[in-house]
LONURO-239657 format. One record per residue (C-alpha): y, z, x; residue number from 1. Coordinates in steps of 0.001 Angstrom, whole numbers. Layout:
N
+---------+---------+---------+-----+
!       y !       z !       x !   i !
+---------+---------+---------+-----+
!       Y !       Z !       X ! NUM !
...
+---------+---------+---------+-----+
***
This chain:
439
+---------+---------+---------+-----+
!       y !       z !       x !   i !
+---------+---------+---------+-----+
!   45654 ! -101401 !   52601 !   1 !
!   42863 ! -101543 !   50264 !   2 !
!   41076 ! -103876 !   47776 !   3 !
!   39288 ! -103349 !   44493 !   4 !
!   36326 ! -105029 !   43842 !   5 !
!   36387 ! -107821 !   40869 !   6 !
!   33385 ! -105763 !   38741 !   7 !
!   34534 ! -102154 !   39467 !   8 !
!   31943 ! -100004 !   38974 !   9 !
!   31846 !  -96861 !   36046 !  10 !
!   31892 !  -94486 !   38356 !  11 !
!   35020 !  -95966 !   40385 !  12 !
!   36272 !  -96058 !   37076 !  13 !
!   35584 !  -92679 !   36513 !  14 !
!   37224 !  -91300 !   39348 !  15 !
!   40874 !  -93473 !   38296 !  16 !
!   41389 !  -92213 !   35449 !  17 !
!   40328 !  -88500 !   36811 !  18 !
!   43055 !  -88917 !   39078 !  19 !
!   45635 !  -90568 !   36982 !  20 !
!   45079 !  -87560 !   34211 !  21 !
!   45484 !  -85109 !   37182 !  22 !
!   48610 !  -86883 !   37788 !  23 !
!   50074 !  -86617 !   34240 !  24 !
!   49200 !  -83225 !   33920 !  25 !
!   51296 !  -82467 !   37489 !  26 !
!   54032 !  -84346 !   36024 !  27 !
!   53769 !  -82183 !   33029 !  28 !
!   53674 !  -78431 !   34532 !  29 !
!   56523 !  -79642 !   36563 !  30 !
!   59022 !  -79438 !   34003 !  31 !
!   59393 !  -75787 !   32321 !  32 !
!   58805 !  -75389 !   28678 !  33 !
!   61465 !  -74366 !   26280 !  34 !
!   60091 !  -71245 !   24661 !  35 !
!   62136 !  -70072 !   21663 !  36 !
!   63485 !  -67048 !   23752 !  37 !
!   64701 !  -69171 !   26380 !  38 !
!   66352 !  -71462 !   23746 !  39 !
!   68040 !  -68166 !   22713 !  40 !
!   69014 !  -67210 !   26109 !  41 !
!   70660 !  -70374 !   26772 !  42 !
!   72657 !  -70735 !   23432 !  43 !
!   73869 !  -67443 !   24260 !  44 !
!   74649 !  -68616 !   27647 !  45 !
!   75989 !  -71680 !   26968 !  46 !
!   78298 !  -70203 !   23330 !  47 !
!   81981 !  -70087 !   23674 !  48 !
!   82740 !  -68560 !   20650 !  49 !
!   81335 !  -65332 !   21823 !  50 !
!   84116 !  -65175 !   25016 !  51 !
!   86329 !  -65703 !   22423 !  52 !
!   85333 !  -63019 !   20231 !  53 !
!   85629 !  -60823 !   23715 !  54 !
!   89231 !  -61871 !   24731 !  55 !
!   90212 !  -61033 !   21214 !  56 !
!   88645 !  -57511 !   21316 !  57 !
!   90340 !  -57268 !   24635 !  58 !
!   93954 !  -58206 !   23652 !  59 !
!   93439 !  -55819 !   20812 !  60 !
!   93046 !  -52843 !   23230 !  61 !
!   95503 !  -54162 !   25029 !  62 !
!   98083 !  -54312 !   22424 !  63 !
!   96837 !  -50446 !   21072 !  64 !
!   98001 !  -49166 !   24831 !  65 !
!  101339 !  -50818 !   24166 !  66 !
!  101802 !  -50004 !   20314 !  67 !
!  101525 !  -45872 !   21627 !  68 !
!  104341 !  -46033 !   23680 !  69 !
!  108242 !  -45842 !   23031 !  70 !
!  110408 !  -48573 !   22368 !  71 !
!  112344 !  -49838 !   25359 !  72 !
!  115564 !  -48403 !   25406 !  73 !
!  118985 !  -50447 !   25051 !  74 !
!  121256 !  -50792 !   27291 !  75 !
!  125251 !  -51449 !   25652 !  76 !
!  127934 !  -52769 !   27267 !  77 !
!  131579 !  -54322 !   25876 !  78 !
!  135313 !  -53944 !   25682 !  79 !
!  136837 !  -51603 !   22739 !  80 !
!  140519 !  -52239 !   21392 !  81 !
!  141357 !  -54355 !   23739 !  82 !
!  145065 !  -55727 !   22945 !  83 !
!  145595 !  -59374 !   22364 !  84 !
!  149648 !  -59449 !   21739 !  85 !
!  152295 !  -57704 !   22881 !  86 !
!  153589 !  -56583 !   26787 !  87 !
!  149643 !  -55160 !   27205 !  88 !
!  148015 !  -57890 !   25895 !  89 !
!  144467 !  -58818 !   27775 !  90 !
!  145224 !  -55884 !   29736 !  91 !
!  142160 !  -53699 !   30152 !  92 !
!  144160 !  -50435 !   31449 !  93 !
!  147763 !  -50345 !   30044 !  94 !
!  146638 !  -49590 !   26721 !  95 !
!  145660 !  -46138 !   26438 !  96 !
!  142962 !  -47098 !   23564 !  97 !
!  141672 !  -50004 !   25391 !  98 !
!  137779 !  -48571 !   26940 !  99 !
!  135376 !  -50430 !   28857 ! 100 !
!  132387 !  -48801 !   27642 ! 101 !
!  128393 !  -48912 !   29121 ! 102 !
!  125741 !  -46994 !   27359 ! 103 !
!  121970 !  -46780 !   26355 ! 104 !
!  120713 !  -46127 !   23279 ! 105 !
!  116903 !  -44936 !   22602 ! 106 !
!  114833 !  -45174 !   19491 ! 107 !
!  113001 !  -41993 !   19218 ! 108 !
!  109493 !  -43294 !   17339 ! 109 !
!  107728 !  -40425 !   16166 ! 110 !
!  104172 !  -39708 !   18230 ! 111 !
!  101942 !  -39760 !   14445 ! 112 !
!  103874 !  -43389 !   13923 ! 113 !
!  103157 !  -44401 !   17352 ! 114 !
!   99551 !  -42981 !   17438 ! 115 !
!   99082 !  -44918 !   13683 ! 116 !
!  100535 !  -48507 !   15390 ! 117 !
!   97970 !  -48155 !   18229 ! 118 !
!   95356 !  -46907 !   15976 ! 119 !
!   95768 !  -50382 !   13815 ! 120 !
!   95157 !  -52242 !   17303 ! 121 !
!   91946 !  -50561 !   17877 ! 122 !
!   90584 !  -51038 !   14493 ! 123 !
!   91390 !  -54534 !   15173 ! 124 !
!   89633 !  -54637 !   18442 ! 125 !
!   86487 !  -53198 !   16394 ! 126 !
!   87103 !  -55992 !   13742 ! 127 !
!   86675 !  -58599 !   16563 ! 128 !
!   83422 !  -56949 !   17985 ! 129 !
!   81928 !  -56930 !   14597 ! 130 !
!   83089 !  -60596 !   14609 ! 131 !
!   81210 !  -61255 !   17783 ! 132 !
!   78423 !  -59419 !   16579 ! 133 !
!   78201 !  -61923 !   13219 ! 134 !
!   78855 !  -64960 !   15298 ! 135 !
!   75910 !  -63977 !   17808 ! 136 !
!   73503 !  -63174 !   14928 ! 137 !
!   74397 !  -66890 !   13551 ! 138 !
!   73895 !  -68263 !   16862 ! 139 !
!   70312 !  -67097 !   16836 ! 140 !
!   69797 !  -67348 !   13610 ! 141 !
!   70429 !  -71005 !   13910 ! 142 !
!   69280 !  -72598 !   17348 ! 143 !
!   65690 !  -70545 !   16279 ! 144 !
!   65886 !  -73074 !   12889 ! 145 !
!   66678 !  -75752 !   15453 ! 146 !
!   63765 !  -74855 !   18166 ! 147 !
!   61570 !  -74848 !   14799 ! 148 !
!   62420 !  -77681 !   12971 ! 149 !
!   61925 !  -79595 !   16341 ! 150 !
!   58376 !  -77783 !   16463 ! 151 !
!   57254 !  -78938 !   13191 ! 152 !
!   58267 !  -82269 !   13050 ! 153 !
!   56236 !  -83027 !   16663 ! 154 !
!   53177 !  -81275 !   15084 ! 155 !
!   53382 !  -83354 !   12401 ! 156 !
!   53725 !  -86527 !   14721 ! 157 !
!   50481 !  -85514 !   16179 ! 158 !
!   48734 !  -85376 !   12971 ! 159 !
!   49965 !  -88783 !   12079 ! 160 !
!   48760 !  -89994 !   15290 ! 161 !
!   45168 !  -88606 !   14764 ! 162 !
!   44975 !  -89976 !   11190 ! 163 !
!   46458 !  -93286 !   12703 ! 164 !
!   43485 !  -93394 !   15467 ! 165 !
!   40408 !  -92481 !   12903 ! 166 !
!   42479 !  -95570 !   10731 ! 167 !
!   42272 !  -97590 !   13715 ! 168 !
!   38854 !  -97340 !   13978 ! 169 !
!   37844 !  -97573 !   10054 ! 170 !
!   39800 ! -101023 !   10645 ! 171 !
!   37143 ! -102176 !   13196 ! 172 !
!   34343 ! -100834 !   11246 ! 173 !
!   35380 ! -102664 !    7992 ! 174 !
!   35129 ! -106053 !    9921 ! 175 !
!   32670 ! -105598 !   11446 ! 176 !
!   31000 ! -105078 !    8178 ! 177 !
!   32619 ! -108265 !    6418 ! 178 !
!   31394 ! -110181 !    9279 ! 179 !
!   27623 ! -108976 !    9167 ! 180 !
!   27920 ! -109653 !    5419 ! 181 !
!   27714 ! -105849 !    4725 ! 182 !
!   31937 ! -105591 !    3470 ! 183 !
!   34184 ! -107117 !    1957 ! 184 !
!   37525 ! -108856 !    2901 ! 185 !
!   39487 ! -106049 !     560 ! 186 !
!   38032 ! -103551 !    2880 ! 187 !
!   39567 ! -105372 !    5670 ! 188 !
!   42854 ! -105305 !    4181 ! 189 !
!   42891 ! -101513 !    2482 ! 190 !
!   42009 ! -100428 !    6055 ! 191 !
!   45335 ! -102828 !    7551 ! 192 !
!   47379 ! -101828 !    4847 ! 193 !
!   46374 !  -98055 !    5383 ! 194 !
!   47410 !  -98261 !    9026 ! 195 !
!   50561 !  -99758 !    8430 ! 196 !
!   51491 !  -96893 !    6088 ! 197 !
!   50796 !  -94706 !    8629 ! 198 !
!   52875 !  -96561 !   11070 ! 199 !
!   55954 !  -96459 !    8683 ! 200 !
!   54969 !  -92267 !    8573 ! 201 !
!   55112 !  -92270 !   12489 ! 202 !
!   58779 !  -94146 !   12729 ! 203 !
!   59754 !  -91697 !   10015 ! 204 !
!   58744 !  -88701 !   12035 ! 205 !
!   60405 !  -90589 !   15010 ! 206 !
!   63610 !  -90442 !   13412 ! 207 !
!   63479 !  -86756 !   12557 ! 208 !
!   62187 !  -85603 !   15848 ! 209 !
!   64976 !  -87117 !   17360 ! 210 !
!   67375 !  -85800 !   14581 ! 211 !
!   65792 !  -82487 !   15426 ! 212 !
!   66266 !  -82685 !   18764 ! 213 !
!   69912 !  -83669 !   18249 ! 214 !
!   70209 !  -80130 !   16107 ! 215 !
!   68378 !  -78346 !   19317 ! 216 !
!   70759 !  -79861 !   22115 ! 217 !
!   73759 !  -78310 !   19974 ! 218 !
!   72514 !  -75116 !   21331 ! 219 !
!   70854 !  -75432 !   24245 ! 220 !
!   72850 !  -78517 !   25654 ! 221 !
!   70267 !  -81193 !   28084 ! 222 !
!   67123 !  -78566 !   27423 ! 223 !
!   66734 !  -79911 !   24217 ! 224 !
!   64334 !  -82922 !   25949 ! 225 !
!   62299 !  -80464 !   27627 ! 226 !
!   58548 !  -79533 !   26007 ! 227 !
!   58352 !  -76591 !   23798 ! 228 !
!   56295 !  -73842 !   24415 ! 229 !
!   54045 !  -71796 !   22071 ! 230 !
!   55996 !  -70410 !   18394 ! 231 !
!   56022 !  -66857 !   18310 ! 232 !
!   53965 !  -64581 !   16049 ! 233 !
!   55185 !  -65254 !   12550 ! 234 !
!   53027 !  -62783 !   11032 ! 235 !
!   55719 !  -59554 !   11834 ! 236 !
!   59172 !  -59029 !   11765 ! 237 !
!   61544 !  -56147 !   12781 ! 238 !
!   62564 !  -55394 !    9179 ! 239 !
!   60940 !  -53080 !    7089 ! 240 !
!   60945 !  -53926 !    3345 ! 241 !
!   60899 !  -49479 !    2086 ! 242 !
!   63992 !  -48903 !    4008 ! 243 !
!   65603 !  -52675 !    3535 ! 244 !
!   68721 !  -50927 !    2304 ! 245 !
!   69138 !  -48847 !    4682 ! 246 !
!   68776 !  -51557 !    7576 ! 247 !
!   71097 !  -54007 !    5729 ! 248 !
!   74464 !  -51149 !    6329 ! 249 !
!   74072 !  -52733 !    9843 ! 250 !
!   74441 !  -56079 !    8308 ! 251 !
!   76519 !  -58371 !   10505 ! 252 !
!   78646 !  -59510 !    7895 ! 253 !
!   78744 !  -56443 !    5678 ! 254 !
!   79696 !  -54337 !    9297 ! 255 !
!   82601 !  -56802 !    9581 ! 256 !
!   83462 !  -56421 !    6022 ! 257 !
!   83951 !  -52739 !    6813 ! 258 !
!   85904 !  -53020 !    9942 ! 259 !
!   88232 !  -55000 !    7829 ! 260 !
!   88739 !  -52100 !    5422 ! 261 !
!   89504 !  -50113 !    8198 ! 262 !
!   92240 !  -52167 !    9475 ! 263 !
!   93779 !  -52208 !    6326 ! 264 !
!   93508 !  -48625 !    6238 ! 265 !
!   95316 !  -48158 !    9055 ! 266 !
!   98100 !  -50345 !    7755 ! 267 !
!   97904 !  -48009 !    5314 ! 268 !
!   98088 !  -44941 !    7418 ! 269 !
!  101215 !  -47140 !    9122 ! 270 !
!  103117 !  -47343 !    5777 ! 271 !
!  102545 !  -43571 !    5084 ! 272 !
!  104241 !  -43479 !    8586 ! 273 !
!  107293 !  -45706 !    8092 ! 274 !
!  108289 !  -43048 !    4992 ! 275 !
!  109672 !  -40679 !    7561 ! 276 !
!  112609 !  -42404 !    9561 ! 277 !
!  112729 !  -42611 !   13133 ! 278 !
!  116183 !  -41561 !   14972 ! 279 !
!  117884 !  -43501 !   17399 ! 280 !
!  120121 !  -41577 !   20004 ! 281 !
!  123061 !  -43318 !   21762 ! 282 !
!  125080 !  -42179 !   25088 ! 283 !
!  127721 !  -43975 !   26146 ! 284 !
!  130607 !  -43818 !   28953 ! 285 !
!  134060 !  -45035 !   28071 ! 286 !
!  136374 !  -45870 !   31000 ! 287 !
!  140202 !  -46563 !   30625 ! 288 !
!  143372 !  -47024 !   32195 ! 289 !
!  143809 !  -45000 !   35833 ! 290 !
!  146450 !  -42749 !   33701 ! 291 !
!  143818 !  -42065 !   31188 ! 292 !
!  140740 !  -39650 !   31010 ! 293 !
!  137456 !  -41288 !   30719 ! 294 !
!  135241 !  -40731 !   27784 ! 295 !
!  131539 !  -39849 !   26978 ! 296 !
!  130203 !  -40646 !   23625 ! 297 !
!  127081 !  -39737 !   22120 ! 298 !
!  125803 !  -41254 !   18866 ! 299 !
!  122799 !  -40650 !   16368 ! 300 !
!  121612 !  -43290 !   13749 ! 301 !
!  119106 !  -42284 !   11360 ! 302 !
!  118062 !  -45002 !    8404 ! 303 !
!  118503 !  -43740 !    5001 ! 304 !
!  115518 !  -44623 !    2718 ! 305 !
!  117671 !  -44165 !    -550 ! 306 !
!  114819 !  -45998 !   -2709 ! 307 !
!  111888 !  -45189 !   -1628 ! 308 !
!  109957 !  -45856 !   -4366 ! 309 !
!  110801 !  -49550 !   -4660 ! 310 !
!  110311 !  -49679 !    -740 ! 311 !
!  107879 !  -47806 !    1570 ! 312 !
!  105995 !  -46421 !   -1651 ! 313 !
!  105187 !  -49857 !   -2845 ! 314 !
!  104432 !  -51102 !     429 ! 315 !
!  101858 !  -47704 !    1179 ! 316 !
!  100800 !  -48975 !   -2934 ! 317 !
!  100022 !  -52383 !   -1789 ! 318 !
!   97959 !  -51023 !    1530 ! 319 !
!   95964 !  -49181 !    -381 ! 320 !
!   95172 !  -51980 !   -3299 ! 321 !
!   93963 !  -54338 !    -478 ! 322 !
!   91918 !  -51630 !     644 ! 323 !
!   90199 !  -50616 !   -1993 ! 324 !
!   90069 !  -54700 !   -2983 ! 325 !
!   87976 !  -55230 !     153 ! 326 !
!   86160 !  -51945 !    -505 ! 327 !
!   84818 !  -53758 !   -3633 ! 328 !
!   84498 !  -56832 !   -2348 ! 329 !
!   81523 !  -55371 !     515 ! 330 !
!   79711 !  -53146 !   -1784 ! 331 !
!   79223 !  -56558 !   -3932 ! 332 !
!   78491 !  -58577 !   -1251 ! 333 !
!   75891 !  -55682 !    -131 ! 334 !
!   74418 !  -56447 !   -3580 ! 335 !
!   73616 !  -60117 !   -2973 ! 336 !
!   72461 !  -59452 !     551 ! 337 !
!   70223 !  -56752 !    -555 ! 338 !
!   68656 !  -59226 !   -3492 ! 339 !
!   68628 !  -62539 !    -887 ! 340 !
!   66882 !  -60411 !    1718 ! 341 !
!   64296 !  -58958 !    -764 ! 342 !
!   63939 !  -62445 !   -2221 ! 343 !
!   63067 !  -64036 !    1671 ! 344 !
!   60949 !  -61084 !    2282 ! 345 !
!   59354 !  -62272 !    -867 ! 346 !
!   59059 !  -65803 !      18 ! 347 !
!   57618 !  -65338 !    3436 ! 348 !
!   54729 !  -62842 !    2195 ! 349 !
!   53908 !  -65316 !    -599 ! 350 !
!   53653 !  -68553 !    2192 ! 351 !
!   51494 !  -66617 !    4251 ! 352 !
!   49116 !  -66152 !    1689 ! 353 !
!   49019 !  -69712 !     804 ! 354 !
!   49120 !  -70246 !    4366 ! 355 !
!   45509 !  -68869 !    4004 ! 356 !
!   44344 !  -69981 !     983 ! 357 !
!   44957 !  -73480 !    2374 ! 358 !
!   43039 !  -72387 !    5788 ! 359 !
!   39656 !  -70637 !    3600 ! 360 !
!   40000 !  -73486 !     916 ! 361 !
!   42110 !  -77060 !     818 ! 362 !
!   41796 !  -77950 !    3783 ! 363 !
!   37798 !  -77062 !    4221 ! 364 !
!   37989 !  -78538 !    1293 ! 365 !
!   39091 !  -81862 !    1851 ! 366 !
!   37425 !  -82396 !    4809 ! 367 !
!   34291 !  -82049 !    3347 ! 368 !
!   35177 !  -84218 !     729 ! 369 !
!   36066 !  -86734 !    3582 ! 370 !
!   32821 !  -86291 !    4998 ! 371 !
!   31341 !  -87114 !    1949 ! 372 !
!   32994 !  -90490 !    1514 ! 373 !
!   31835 !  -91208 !    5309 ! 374 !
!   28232 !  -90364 !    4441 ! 375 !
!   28346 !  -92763 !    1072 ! 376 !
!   30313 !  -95166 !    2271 ! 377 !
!   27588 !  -95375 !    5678 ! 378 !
!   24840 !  -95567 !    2646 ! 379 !
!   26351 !  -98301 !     833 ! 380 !
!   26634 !  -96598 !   -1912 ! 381 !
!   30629 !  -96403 !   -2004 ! 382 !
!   33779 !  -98786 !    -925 ! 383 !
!   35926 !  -98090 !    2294 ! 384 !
!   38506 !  -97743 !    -152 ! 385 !
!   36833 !  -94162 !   -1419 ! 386 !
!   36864 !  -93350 !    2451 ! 387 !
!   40798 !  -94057 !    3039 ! 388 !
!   41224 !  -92474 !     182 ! 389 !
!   39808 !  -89461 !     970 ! 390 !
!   41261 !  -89201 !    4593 ! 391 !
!   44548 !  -89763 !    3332 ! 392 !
!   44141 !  -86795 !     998 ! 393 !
!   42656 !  -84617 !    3856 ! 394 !
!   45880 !  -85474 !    6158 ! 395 !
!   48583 !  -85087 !    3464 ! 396 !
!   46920 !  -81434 !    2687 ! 397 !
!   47283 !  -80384 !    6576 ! 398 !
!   50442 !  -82075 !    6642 ! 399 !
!   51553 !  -79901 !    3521 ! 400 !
!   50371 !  -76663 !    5330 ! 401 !
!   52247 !  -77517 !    8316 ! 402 !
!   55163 !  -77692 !    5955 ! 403 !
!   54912 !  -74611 !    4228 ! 404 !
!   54423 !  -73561 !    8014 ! 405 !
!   57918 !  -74925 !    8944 ! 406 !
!   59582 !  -73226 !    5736 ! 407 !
!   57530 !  -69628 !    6714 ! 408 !
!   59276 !  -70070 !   10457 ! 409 !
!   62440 !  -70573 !    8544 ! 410 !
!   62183 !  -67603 !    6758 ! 411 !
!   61235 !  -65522 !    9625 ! 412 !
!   64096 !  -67061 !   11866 ! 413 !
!   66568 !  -65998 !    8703 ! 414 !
!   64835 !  -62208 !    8485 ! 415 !
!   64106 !  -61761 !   12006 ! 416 !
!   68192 !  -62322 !   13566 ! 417 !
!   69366 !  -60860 !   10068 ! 418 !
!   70241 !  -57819 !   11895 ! 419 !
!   70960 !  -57988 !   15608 ! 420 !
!   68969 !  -55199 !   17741 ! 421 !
!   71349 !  -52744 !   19882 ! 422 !
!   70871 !  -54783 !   22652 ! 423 !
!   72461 !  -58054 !   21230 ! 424 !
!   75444 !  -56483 !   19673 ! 425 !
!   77997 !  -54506 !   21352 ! 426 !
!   80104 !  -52713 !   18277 ! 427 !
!   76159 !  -51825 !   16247 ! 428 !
!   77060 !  -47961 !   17129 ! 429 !
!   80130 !  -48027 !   15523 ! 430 !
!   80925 !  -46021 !   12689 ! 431 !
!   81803 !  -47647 !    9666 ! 432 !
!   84855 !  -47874 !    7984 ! 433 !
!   83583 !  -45294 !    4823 ! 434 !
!   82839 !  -42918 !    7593 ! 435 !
!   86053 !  -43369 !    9381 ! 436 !
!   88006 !  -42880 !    6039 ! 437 !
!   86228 !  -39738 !    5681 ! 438 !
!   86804 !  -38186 !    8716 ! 439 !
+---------+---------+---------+-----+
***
């Protein structure tokens, strides 16, 4: 057990709150930080639409291994000309005619129909990688404007905080002043009145921090109330605006565009198929009466396509249409990625240079012009009202760099997971469907 003395002394002092910010800061480094990448790692983690995309892609393949095979064969079985009046009626062997009859009968599927079926399955498969691929770009994409927005808003808490102190403190100066008979009352109250304001900015940014952090835990599930750690370099991004066109073929959504076309292709190739019948071949064994021989048939069916042109020809029409539809449909949506893209690309050079010009200029700016008020104000020779004034100009110009800031970051989190790297998307080496076509 100890005591403390009633008149503790500085140093004692001293050495408390040494130990209690040694204490904080323990507490601190204990928990992790949530560094974008790690946000990204544990969206990924935690997705479930990306094992769905997978089991899709795998019940695709599945089906192509079926689709290649043969039908099953049938198996027959019944009674022929059986009587059902007479002496011999219901009699399955006094009636020379009467058979009991077992047979199988097998559909012979042509190998370029069967290869055609399985071939649709695979595209399909390829259509569900691309869709994983779109939905994993998305998923980055999106917890990155989460893990930012959350950024932002805390920085701008701080600020609001820091303007919300020097208030504080302009507060206990202006009294001071009206009681030495060096202020006035109104000075008193514009330096309240100013600190309230700022108090209705802090709940404000209260609200959206938690908002934001309510976006985050989407994603990343309880890590959302962990710290976050540093942003990452928003200065450079993977895409390269000479060859933008180029890069954008590999487009998540324009790739998945183009595996469509070239599942509908291979309907296509499927209807070209069904023009040529397939054959079914039938054996069967008849047995009859004990005073009878036994019989062996063998049968062939073959569908007749007497109107083609009204049937398979418009169907292998029709293929074709919605082919060439979607074909359209990508090279136009190609167009308006190509112009967004350019547009962000755009954008984000044009916020980093005001990004700048707000760092050599504003800002300097206004803080020398809050400086200024400080000095006159000190001199008598301008109100406290001048000085709020000017502070409140000062904050709202960092506060709108930080938000020109947050809408850069936004911009880079759209450019930078525009096109997923080889490493975060499993179908990126594919072929597309144009190239498949041609070959």
């Amino acid at each position: 057990m100890f005591t403390v003395s009633s008149r503790p002394s500085p140093r004692r002092w001293a050495a408390v709150l040494t130990l209690c910010a040694a204490a904080i800061g323990l507490n601190a480094h204990a928990q992790p930080l949530l560094t974008l990448d790690e946000a990204l790692r544990l969206a990924q983690q935690r997705s479930r639409q990306l094992p769905a995309e997978d089991l899709a892609a795998t019940a695709a393949r599945e089906m192509a291994v079926a689709a290649g095979q043969l039908p099953d064969p049938t198996l027959k079985a019944g009674i022929n000309n059986l009587p059902i009046n007479g002496a011999d009626r219901f009699s399955l062997t006094r009636d020379f005619m009467t058979m009991r009859s077992i047979g199988v009968m097998q559909e012979l599927t042509r190998d370029d129909k069967r290869k055609a079926r399985s071939a649709r399955f695979t595209r399909e498969a390829e259509t569900a990688e691309a869709s994983r691929t779109l939905a994993l770009a998305n998923l980055r994409r999106d917890t990155a404007l989460a893990w930012f927005d959350r950024h932002y808003q805390e920085r701008m808490r701080e600020l609001l905080h820091a303007q919300r102190a020097e208030t504080t403190l302009q507060i206990e100066a202006a009294e001071a002043a009206y009681r030495g008979g060096r202020g006035s009352q109104a000075d008193v109250f514009a330096a309240r009145s100013a600190v309230a304001q700022v108090d209705d900015r802090l709940r404000l940014a209260e609200r959206q921090i938690a908002t934001a952090k309510t976006r985050l835990a989407r994603w990343v599930g309880d890590a959302a109330e962990q710290a976050l750690g540093l942003p990452p370099d928003l200065a450079s991004m993977r895409l390269d605006a000479a060859s933008l066109a180029t890069q954008l073929d590999h487009h998540p959504q324009i790739a998945l565009m183009a595996r469509q076309e070239a599942m509908v292709l291979a309907d296509a190739d499927i209807a070209r198929s069904n023009k040529r019948s397939d054959w079914s071949v039938e054996l069967m064994l008849s047995q009859r009466g004990s005073a009878y021989s036994n019989m062996v048939s063998v049968n062939v069916s073959i569908p007749l396509q007497w109107d083609q042109k009204n049937r398979q020809d418009r169907e292998l029409t029709a293929k074709l249409a919605t082919a060439e539809q979607m074909r359209a449909q990508r090279e136009e949506v190609t167009r308006e990625h190509l112009a967004e893209t350019r547009s962000w690309l755009q954008q984000w050079q044009s916020n980093r240079d005001r990004m700048a010009q707000y760092d050599s200029a504003l800002i300097p700016l206004a803080s020398d012009r809050t400086r200024a008020a400080i000095a006159a104000y000190r001199g008598g020779g301008a109100p406290l009202t001048s000085v709020l004034e000017a502070r409140r100009m000062e904050i709202d110009t960092r506060m709108e760099r930080l938000r020109l800031e947050m809408e850069t970051a936004g911009l880079w989190a759209q450019l930078e997971y525009l096109i997923p790297t080889e490493h975060q998307a499993s179908a990126s080496g594919r072929p597309t469907a144009a190239k498949e076509q041609q070959r």
